[in-house]
N, C-alpha and C positions, 0 to 999 in steps of 0.2 A: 526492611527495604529489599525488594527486588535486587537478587545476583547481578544483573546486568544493569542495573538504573546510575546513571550519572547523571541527572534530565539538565544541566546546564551547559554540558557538554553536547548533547544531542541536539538540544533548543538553539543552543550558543547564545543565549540570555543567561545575563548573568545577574540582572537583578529586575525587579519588578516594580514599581510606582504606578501606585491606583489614579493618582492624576496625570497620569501618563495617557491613561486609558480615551479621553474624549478628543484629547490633539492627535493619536495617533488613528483613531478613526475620521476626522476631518481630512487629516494629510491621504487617506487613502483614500474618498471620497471626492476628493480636487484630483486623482489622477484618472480617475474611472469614466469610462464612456458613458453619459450619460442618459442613454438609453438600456444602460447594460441593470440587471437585476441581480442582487450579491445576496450573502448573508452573514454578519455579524460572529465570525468564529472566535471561540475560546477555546485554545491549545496550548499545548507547551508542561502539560503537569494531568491531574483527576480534577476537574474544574467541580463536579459536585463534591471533592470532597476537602476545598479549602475551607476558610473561616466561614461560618453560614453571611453571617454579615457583609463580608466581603460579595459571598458569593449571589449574594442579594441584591448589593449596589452594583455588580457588573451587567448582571441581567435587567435591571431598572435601567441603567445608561444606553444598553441597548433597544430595550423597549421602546424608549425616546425617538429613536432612528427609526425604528419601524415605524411608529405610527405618526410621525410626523411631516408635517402636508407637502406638500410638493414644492420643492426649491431649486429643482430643474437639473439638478445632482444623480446618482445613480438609484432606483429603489434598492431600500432592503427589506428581502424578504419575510427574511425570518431569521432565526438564532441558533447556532449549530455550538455544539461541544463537544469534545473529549474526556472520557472519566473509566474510572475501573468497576469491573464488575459487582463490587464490594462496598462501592459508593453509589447503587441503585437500591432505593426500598420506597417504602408507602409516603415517607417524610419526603424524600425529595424528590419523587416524580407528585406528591400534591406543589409542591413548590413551581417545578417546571410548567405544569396545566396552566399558571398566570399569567403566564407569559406565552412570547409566539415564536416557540422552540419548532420546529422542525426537522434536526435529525441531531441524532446522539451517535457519535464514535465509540465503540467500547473496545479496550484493549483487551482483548479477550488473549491472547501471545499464544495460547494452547489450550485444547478442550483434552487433556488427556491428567488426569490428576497427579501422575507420577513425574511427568514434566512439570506440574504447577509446583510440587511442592520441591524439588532438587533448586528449583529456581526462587524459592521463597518465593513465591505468588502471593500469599497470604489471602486466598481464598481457592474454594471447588470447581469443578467442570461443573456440577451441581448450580452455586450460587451462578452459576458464570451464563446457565439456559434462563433460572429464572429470570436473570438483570435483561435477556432479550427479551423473554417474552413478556418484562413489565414495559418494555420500549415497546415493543410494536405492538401491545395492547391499547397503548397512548395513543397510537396513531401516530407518531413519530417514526422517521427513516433512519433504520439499522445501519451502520455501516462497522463492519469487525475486522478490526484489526489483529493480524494473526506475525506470528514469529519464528522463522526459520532458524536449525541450528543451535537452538537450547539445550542446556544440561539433559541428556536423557531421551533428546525425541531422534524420531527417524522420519524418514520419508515416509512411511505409512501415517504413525502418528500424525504427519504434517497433512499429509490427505486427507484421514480423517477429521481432522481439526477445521479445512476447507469445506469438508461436505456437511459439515455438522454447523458449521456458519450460513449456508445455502440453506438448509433445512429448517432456521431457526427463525429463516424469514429477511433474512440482509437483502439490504438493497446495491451495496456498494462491499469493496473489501479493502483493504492494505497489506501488501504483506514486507513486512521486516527484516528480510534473512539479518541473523544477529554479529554486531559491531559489537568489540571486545575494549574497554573504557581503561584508562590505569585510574586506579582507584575504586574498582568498584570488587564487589566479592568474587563475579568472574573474572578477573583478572588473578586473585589468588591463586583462585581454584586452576585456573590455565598451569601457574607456576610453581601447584603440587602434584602435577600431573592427572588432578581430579575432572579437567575438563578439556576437550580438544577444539582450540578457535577453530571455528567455520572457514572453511579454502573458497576461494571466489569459485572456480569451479564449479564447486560441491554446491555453492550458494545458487547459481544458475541453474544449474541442473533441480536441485529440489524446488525452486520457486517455478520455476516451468513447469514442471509437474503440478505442481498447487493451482497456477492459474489455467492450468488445462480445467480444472474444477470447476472453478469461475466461469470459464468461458463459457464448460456445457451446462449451467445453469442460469447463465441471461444475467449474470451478479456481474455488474461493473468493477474492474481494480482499478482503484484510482491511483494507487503508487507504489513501487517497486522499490525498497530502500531510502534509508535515510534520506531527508532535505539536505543539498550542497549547505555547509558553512564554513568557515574558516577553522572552527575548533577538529571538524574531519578531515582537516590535511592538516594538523598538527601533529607531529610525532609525538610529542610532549603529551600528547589526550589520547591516541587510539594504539593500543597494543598489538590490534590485529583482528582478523575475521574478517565480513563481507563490505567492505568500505572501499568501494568504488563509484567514482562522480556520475559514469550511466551505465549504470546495474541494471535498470530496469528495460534498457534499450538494449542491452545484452538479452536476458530474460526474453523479452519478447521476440528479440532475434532469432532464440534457437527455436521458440516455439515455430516464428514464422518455417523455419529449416527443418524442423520434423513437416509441415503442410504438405511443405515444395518437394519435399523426397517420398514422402507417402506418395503424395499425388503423380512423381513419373513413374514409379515402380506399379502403381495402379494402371496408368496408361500404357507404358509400355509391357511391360512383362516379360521382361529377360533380354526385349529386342536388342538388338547390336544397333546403337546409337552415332554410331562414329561419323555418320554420315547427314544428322539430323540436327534442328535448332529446338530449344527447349524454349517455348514462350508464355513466359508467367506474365498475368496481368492480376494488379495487385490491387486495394482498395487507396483513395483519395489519401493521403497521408501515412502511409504505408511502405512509401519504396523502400525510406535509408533502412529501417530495420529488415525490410526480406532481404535487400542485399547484402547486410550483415555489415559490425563493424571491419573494417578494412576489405570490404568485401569477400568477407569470411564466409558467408554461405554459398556466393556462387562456385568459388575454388571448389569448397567442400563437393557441392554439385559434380564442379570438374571431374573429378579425380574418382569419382564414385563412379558415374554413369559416363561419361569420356563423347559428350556430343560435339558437334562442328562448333557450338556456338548457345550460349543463354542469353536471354534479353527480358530484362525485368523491367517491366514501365507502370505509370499508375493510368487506373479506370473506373468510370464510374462504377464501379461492381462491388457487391455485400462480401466475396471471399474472394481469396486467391484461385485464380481460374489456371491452367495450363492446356497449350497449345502445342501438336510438334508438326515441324515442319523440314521440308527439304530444304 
């Protein structure tokens, strides 16, 4: 098992029942907009690499939804999973072709093999290219899941791990800065002094760098850090590391705050500011993270470049634009 894997802990499911599976797709199907278009996900574990049988009749129950005629409920598109690198070969991508899969997650956590193996990965950066490019030779949408803060990586590591995910063809990404489990081998290792939990800080700062990657490659991140549950605000379950409710809106805040500061240092150039307003216009849903939480990036502004006055609003506009003014 994986250093870092608790997955009931992470999931906060704690048990599983295969006739659980059709009520709880009905119950999400009664809340959904009916004109909205979904897709049938299986997460929470290596979904190619449970019982094959099992893993037969969840993809058959989903199949069901997809092809089934219009009952004025939400479509579903198609079939998305999560699995490991080590759970892709020739048996179960002919599996997947029967069905109407359309994007595969793979938890790829590091392309760097000295990180795979400190973490017990139990497989290669090797296995880890071919499992994409038997995805995206299918014709299915990559999305790689990558992992901040493991046994043995750095920020380099971590970028390269980002660009070697970009390279391999992903459509989307996740990154994970790493949560420290009691009960799991990291948590030993924390407590022989073999491994150092991840500081939020530390976590912010290397996933912002990571998704700077992302961004100059047109690769969507869909998420920044574990899904809220109740087991991650238990004391009782997390030892330590990057376990914060909005990590990700952190993350993207400081990213927005290198833009805003590149972008007055470009405009102005040394000018004496004391006397001027700095006016950033920001894109449609944008504002709370450029102004940071507790309005941490304007201060930071403050205190850097010392103008009359910032004014951050949103606009219809693709970047953050800046204005200065009297």
């Amino acid at each position: 098992m994986c250093v870092f894997c608790n997955q009931r802990s992470i999931s906060g499911k704690q048990r599983f029942d295969r006739e659980d599976v059709i009520g709880e797709i009905e119950a999400a199907l009664d809340t959904l907009d009916p004109t909205a278009e979904v897709e049938i996900a299986y997460f929470g574990g290596s979904f190619t690499g449970i019982d094959r049988e099992l893993m037969i009749y969840l993809l058959d129950v989903a199949e069901k939804y997809v092809k089934r005629a219009d009952d004025g409920r939400a479509k579903i598109s198609g079939i998305r999973m999560s699995t490991r690198p080590d759970y892709i070969n020739g048996e179960i991508m002919s599996i997947l072709q029967g069905y109407s899969v359309k994007t595969v997650e793979l938890g790829l956590q590091s392309m760097d093999d000295g990180v795979l193996e400190l973490s017990n990965r139990g497989h290669t950066a090797k296995q880890a290219e071919d499992a994409c490019r038997m995805i995206t030779g299918a014709g299915y949408e990559l999305i790689g899941q990558m992992m901040i803060g493991l046994p043995g990586s750095t920020l380099e590591k971590e970028i390269a791990t980002a660009k070697k995910i970009c390279d391999l063809g992903a459509v989307g990404a996740r990154i994970y800065p790493t949560v420290t489990f009691f009960g799991t081998e990291l948590a030993n290792m924390a407590d022989r002094g073999e491994y150092q939990m991840l500081a939020l800080d530390d976590a912010v700062f290397r996933s912002k760098e990571v998704l700077k990657v992302f961004k100059e490659h047109d690769v969507e991140c869909i998420r920044i850090g574990l899904c809220a549950s109740d087991n991650l605000s238990d004391e009782t379950q997390v030892k330590g590391g990057a376990n914060h409710a909005a990590l990700g809106e952190l993350v993207e805040g400081e990213l927005c705050y290198d833009i805003m500061r590149e972008l007055v240092q470009t405009l102005t150039n040394g000018k004496d500011l004391s006397g001027k307003t700095l006016e950033f216009s920001v894109p449609i849903g944008e504002l709370s993270k450029s102004i940071g939480q507790n309005s941490r990036n304007k201060k930071r502004l403050f205190e850097e470049f010392k103008p009359k006055k910032i004014t951050i609003i949103e606009k219809n506009v693709p970047s953050i634009n800046l204005a200065l003014t009297e």
